[in-house]
N, C-alpha and C positions, 0 to 999 in steps of 0.2 A: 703396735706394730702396723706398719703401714703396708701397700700392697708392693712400694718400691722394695721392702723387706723383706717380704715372705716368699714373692714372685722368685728370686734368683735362687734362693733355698727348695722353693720347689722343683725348681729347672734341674739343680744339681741333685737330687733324690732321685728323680725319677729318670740321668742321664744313664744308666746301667741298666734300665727295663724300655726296650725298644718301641714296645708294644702302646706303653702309657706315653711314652714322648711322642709318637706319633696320632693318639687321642689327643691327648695335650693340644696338640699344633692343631689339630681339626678343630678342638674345639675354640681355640681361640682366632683362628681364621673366619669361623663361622659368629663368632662373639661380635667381632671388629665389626663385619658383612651387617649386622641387625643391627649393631648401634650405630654404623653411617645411615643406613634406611631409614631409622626410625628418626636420627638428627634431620637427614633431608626433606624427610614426609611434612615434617614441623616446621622447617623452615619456608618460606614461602617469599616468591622472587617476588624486587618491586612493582607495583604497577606499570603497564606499558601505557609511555605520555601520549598523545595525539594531539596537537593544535590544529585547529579549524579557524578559518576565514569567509567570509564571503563568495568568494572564489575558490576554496577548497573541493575537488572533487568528491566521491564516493570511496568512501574507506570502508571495506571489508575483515572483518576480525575474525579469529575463530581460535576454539578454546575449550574447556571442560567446567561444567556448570556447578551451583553448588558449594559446599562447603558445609563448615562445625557448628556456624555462629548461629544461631535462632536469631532471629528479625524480626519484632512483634508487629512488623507492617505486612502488607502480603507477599513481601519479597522471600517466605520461611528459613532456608537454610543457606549463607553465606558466606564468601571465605571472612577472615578476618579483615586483609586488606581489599582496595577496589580490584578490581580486575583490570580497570582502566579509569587513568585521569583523564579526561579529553578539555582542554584548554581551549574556549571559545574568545578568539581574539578582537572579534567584532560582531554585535547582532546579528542575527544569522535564521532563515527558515530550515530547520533539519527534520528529517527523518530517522529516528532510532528502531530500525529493523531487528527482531532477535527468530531466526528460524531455529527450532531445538526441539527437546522430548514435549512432552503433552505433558509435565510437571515443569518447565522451565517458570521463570520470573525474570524481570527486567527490573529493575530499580536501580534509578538517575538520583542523587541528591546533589544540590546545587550549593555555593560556597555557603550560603547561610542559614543550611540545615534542611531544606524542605524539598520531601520526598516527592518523587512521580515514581510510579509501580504499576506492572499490568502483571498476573500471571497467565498463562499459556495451560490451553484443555484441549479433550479429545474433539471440541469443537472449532474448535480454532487450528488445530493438528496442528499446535506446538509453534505457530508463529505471529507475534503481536508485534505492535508499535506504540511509542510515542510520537508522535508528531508536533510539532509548533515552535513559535519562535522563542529561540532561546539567546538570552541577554548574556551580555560578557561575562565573562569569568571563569573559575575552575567547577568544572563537575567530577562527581565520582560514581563510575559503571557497574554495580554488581550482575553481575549473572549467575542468578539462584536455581534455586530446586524445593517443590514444596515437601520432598519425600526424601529429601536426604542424596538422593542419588548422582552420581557424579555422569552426568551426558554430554557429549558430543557439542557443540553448539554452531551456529556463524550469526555475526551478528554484522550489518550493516547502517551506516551512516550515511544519509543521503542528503544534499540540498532539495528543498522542495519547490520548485520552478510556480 
């Protein structure tokens, strides 16, 4: 017996006790409410694109740090997808700004696998960079946490004059 069979059977039992129909509806109101929460919590939107040029100005992001995934580089805790793909369409000097917690981490991987990673301390109060020139192609931006925790961040992209 399936739930589409037992569900209407139960609807009609309990249509003459006021009290349990009205349990009934809260608790399936409240059933529905946990399991969209817990579908959305897990789903996770796609990376926001960014293309850069030569002539691209300063892009400003800002976003919440972190994530499930362990990263045995020093990037620790990440989502599963990047946070951002940023598409660099021609050679380019940039700046990878991240201001965040005193547990933040930056990790860049470039289309053919190889990692840049800084993390962020109470010396640094939470704001590192990469810098240098970066060759064409697609990169992928994570924005970690070495402690699990979900922070606040802004992370900026700058040309380096």
């Amino acid at each position: 017996m399936t739930v589409k069979d037992w569900f209407p059977l139960l609807l009609q039992s309990l249509s003459h006790n006021f009290r349990a129909k009205h349990f009934l509806s809260q608790s399936l109101v409240v059933g529905t409410v946990l399991l969209t929460t817990a579908t959305c919590a897990q789903a996770q939107e796609a990376p926001e694109r960014i293309s850069l040029n030569t002539r691209s100005p300063l892009v400003e992001l800002t976003g919440r740090s972190g994530g499930t995934k362990r990263d045995p580089s020093c990037a620790g805790f990440i989502a599963d997808k990047p946070n951002y793909l940023v598409d660099v369409t021609e050679d380019s000097d940039r700046r990878f700004q991240l201001e965040g917690a005193t547990d933040s981490t930056l990790l860049i991987v470039n289309a053919k696998g190889q990692k840049f990673c800084v993390k962020a301390d109470k010396l640094s109060n939470g704001k590192v960079e990469i810098p240098g020139r970066w060759s064409r192609g697609l990169y992928q931006i994570f924005v970690g946490s070495q402690t699990q925790a979900r922070s606040s961040y802004r992370l900026t992209i700058e040309p380096i004059n």
